[in-house]
C-alpha positions in Angstrom: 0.0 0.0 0.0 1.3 3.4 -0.9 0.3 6.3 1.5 1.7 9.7 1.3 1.5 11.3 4.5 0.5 15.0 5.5 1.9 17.0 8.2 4.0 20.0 9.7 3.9 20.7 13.2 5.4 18.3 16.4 1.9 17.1 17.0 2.4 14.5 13.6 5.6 13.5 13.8 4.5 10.5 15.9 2.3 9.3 13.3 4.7 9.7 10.8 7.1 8.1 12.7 4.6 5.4 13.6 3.9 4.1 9.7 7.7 4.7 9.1 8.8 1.8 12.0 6.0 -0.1 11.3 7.3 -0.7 7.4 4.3 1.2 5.8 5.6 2.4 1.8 5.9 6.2 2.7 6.2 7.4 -1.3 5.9 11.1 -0.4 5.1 13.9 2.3 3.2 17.0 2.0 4.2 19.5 4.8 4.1 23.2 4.8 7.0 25.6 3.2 9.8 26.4 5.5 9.1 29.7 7.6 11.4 32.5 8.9 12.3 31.6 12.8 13.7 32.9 15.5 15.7 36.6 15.2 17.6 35.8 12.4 14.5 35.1 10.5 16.4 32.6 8.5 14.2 29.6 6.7 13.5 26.6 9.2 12.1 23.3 8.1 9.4 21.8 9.8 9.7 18.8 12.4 7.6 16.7 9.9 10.1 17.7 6.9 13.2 17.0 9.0 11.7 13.4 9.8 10.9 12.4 6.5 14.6 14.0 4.8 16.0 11.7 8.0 14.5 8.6 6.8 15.0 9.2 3.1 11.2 10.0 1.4 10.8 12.8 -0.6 9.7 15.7 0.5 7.0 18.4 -1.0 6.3 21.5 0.4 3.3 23.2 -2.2 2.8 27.0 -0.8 -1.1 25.6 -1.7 -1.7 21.8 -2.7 -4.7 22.7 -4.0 -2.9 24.9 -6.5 -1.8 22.6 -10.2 1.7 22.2 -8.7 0.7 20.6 -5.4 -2.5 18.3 -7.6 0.4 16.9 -9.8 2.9 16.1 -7.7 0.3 14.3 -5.5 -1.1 12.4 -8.4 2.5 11.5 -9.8 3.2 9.7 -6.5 -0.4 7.5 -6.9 -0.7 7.0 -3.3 -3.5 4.3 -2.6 -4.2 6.2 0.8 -2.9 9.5 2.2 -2.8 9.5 6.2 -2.8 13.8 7.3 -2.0 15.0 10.6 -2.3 18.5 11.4 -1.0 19.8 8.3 -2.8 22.8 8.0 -4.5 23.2 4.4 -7.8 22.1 3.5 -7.8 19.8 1.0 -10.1 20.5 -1.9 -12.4 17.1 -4.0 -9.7 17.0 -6.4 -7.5 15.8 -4.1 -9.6 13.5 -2.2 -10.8 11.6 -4.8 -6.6 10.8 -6.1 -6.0 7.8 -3.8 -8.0 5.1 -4.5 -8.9 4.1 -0.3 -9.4 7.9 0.1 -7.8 10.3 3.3 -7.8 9.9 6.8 -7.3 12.2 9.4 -5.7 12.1 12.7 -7.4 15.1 14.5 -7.2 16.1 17.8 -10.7 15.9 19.4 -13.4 13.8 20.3 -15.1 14.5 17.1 -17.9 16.1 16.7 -16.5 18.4 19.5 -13.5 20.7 18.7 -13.6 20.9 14.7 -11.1 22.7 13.3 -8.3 24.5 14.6 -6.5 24.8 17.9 -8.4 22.0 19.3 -6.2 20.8 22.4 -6.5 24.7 23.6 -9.8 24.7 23.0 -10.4 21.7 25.1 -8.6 23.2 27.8 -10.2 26.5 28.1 -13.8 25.1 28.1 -12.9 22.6 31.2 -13.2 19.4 29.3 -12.2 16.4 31.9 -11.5 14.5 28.7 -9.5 15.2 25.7 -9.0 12.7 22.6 -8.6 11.4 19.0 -10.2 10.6 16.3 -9.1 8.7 13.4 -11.6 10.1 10.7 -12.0 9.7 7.2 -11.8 12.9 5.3 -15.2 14.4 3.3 -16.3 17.6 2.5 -16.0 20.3 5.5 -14.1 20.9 7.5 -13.3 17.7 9.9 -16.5 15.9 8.9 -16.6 12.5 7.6 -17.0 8.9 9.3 -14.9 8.2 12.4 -12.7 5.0 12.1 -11.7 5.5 16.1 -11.3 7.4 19.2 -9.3 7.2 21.9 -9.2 9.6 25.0 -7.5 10.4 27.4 -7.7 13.0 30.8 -7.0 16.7 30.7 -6.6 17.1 34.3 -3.5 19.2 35.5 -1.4 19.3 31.9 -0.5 22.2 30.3 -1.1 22.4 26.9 2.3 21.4 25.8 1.8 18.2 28.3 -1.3 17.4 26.3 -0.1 17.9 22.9 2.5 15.1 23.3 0.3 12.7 24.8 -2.4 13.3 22.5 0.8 13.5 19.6 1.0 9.4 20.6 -2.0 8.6 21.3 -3.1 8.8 18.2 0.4 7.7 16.8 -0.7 4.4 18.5 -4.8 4.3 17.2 -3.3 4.8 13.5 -1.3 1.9 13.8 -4.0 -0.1 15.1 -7.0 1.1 13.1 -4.6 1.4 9.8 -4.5 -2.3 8.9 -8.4 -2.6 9.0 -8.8 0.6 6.9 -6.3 -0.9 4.4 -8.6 -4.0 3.9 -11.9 -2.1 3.0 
């Protein structure tokens, strides 16, 4: 099965990582451009791009992937399924509908609750006791579509940066067990 995966921030390198040690065919990853940082402003790759160049798949970094540039380079890698994590642009039918077992999506809510961005925050501010993640197959909207799997765990006493990384493997670890089911339908 060839999956290209999509990502940019911390929070997906655990998934990526996760189909990498588990011998999944990683044939490409989409991540954002690099940005200025720090007070040099010089151009910093992402934690999901330095993962990926660290274990040898290419690398693609469309300003849009929506845009021609992004569509072909997609469709030029013919991924059977494409796995995104936090990677930060919505992806249009014309994408969706290149690999042939569709998109999932590891988000970082108990879907329905928390679409969208800055969901961990989110979570936090309102008082939620429980915080999750849901492995969800991507339609149109944004964060819609069936869920394969949750998982949850509790928000009590972490600071957001606590509950990032344990959210970060938590669903690391429900994409490697839902994954093989989704690749048999």
């Amino acid at each position: 099965m060839r999956i290209v995966f999509m990502g940019t921030p911390d929070f997906a390198v655990p998934s990526l990582r996760a189909l990498i040690d588990n011998g999944y065919d990683i044939v490409g990853v989409f991540c954002q451009p690099d940005r200025p940082k720090g007070r040099g402003h010089k151009l910093a790759a992402c934690p999901v791009k330095e993962t990926a160049e660290a274990a040898g798949i290419p690398v693609f970094q469309p300003e849009r992937i929506k845009r021609a540039e992004g569509v072909e380079a997609l469709r030029g890698l013919a991924p059977d399924l494409c796995v995104t994590a936090a990677f930060g642009q919505l992806l249009s039918q014309e994408i969706l509908d290149i690999p042939r077992l569709g998109t999932i999506n590891v988000h970082a809510s108990l879907l329905p609750r928390w679409r969208g961005a800055a969901p961990i925050q989110r979570a936090i501010l309102a008082g939620d006791e429980r915080a999750g993640i849901s492995i969800m197959r991507i339609g149109h909207g944004v964060d819609t579509g069936a869920y394969c799997a949750q998982a949850s765990c509790s928000v009590a006493g972490k600071t957001a940066d606590e509950l990032t990384a344990e959210l970060a493997q938590l669903g690391a670890d429900l994409l490697r067990d839902t994954l093989p089911a989704l690749a048999d339908e």
